[in-house]
KEKE-3310 file (N, C-alpha, C; in steps of 0.2 Angstrom, whole numbers, plus 5000, padded with zeros to 4 digits):
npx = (5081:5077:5074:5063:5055:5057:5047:5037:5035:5032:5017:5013:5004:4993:4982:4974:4977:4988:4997:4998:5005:5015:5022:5022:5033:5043:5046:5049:5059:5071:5072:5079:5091:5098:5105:5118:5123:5132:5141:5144:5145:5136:5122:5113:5110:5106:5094:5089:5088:5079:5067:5065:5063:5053:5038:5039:5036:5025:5017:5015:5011:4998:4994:4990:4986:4970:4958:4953:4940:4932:4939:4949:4966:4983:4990:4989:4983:4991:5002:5005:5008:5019:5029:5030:5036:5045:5055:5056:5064:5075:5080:5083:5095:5104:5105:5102:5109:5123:5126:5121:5127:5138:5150:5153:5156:5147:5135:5136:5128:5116:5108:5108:5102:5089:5081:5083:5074:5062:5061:5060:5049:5036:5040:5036:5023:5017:5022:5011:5000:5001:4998:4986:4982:4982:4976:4961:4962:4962:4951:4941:4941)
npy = (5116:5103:5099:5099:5095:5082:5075:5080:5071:5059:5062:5066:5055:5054:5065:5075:5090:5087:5083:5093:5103:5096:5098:5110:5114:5107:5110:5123:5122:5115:5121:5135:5130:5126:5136:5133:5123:5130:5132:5134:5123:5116:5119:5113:5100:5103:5109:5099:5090:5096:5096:5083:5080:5087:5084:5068:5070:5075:5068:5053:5056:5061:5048:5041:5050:5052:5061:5078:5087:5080:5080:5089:5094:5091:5104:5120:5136:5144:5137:5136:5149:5154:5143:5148:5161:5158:5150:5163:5170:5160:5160:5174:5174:5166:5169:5183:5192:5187:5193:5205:5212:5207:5210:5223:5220:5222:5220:5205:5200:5197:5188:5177:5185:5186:5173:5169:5175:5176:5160:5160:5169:5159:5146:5152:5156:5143:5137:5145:5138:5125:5128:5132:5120:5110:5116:5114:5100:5096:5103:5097:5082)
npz = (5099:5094:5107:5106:5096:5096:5108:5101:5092:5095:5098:5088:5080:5087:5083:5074:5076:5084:5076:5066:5072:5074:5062:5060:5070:5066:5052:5054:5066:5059:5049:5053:5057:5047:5041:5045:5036:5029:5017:4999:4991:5000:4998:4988:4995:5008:5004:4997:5004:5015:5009:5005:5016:5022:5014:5015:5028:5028:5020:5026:5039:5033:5029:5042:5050:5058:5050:5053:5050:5038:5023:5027:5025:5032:5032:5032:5028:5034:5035:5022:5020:5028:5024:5010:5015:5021:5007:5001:5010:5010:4997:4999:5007:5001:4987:4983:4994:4995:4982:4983:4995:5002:4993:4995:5009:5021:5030:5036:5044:5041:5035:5044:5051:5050:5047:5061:5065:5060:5060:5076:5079:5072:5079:5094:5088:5087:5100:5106:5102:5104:5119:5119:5113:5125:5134:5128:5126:5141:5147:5139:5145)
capx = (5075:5076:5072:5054:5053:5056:5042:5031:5036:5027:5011:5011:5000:4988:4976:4976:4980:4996:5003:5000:5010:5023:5024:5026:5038:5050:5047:5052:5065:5074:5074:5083:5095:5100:5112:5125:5127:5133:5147:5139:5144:5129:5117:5111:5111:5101:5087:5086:5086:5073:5062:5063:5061:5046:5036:5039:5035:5018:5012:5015:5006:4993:4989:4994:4982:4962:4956:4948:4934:4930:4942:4955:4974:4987:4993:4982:4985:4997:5008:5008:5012:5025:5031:5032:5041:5057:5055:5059:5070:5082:5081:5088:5101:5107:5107:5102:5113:5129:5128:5121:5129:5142:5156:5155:5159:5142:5127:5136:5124:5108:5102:5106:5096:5082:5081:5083:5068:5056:5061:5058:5040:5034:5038:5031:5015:5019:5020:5004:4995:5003:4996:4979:4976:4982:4968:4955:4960:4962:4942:4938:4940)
capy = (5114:5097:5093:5102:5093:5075:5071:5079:5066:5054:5063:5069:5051:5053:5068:5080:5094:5087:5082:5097:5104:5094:5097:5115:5115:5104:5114:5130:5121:5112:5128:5137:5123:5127:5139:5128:5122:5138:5134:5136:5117:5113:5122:5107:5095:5106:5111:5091:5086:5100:5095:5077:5075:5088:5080:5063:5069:5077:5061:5048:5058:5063:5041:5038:5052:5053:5070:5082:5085:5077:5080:5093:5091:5095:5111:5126:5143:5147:5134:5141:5158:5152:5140:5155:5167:5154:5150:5170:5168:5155:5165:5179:5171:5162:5172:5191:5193:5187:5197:5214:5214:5203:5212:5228:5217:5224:5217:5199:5195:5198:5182:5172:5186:5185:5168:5168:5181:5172:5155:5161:5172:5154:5144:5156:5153:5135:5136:5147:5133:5120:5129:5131:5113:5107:5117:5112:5094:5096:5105:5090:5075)
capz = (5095:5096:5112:5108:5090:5097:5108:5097:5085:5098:5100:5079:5078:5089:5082:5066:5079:5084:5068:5064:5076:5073:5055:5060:5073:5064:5048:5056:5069:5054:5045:5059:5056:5038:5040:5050:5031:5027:5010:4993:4990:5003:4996:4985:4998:5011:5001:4994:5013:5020:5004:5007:5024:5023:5009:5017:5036:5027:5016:5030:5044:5030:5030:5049:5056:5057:5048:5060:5049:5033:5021:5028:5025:5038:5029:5032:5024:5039:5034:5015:5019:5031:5019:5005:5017:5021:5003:5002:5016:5009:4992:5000:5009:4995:4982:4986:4999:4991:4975:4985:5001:5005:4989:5000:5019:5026:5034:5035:5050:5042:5033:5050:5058:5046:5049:5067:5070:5058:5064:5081:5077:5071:5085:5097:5087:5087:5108:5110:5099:5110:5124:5115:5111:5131:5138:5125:5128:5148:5146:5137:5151)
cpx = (5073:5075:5062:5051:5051:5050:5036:5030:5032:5018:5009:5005:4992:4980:4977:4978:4986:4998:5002:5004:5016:5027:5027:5029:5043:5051:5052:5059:5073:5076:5077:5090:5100:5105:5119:5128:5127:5138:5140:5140:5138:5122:5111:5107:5107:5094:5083:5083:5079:5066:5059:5060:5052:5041:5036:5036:5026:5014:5012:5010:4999:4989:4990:4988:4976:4962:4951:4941:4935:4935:4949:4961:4977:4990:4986:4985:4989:5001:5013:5011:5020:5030:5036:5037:5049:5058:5060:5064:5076:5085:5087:5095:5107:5109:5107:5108:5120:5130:5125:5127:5136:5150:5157:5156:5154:5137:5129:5131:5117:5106:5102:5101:5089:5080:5079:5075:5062:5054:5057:5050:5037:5035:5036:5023:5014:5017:5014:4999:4996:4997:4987:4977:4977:4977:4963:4956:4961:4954:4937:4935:4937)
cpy = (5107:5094:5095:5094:5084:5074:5073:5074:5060:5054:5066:5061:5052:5059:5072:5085:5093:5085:5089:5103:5103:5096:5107:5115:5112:5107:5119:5128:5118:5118:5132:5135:5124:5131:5138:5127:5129:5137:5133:5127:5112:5115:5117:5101:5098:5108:5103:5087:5090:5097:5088:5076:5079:5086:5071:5061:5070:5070:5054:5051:5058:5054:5039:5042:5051:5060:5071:5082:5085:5077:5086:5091:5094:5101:5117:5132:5145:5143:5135:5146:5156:5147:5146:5159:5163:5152:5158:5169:5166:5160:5170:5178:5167:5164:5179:5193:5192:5192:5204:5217:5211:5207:5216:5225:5219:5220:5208:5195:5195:5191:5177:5176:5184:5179:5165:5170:5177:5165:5157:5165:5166:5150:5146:5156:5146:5135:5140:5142:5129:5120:5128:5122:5106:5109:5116:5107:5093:5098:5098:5083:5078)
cpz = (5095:5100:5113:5102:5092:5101:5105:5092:5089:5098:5090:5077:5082:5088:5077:5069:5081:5079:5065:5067:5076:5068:5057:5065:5071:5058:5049:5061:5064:5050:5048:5058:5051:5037:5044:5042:5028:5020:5006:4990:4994:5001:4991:4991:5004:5009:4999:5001:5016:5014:5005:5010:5025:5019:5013:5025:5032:5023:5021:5035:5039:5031:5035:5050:5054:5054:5055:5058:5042:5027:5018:5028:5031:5038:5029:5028:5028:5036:5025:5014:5022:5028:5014:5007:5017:5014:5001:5003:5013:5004:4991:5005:5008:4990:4981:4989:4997:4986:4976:4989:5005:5001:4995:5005:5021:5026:5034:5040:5048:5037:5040:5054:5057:5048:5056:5072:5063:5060:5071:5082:5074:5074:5090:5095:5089:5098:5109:5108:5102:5115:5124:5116:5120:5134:5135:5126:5135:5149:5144:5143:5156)
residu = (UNK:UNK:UNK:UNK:UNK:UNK:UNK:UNK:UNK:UNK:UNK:UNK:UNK:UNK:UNK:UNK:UNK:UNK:UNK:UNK:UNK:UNK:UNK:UNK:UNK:UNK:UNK:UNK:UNK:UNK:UNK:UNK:UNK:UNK:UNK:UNK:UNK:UNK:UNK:UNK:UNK:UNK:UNK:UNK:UNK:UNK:UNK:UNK:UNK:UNK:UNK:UNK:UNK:UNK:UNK:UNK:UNK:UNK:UNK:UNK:UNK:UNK:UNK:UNK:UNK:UNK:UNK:UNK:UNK:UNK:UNK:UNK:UNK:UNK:UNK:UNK:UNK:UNK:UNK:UNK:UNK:UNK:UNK:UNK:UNK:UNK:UNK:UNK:UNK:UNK:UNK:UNK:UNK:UNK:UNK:UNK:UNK:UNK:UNK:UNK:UNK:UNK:UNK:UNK:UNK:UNK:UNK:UNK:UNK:UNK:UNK:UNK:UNK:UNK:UNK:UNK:UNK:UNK:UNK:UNK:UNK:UNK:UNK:UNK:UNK:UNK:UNK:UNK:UNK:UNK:UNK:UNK:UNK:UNK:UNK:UNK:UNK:UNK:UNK:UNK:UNK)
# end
């Protein structure tokens, strides 16, 4: 996921469409990311990291890009819900799932799956928006 995130991180300045872009693919790729720290002592330290860097990726781009029109932020309503859901997401992979599923030994693979397949249904949006904004700025010139 990294080799998608980084040169978007080049092109996140130059239009309100690709920062926004950026902000979701690094959201969603970094969130994928998260269950590497998998003990209950990272759990702190995971959540303080994905909060910071999101929060600090969104208020810089916010005074770095141009708005598209007049006073639209870089977060749309897609990025709320999808927000919400890994919100969800961590929840039950932090604390659901331990205290249902894990005493009995079953379903140990289902918060990385969860993860995996909404991470991935979100970059898939991510790359057909990509695709989107090359052929509206290739139409353009």
């Amino acid at each position: 996921i990294m080799t998608a995130i980084i040169p978007l991180t080049l092109l996140a300045t130059t239009s309100c469409y690709s920062a926004r872009l950026f902000i979701r693919t690094s959201y969603l790729g970094i969130f994928a990311l998260l269950p590497l720290l998998f003990r209950t002592e990272e759990l702190l330290l995971k959540v303080a990291l994905y909060v910071t860097w999101l929060s600090g990726a969104i208020f810089t781009l916010e005074s770095v890009v141009p708005k598209a029109k007049g006073n639209e932020t870089l977060l749309t309503l897609f990025d709320y819900m999808a927000l919400f859901i890994m919100t969800c997401l961590l929840l039950f992979m932090e604390v659901i799932h331990p205290i249902v599923f894990l005493p009995s030994g079953s379903f140990e693979f289902l918060p990385l799956m969860a993860t995996s397949v909404a991470c991935g249904i979100g970059l898939l949006y991510c790359w057909m928006e990509s695709s989107v904004i090359m052929i509206v700025t290739a139409t353009k010139r």
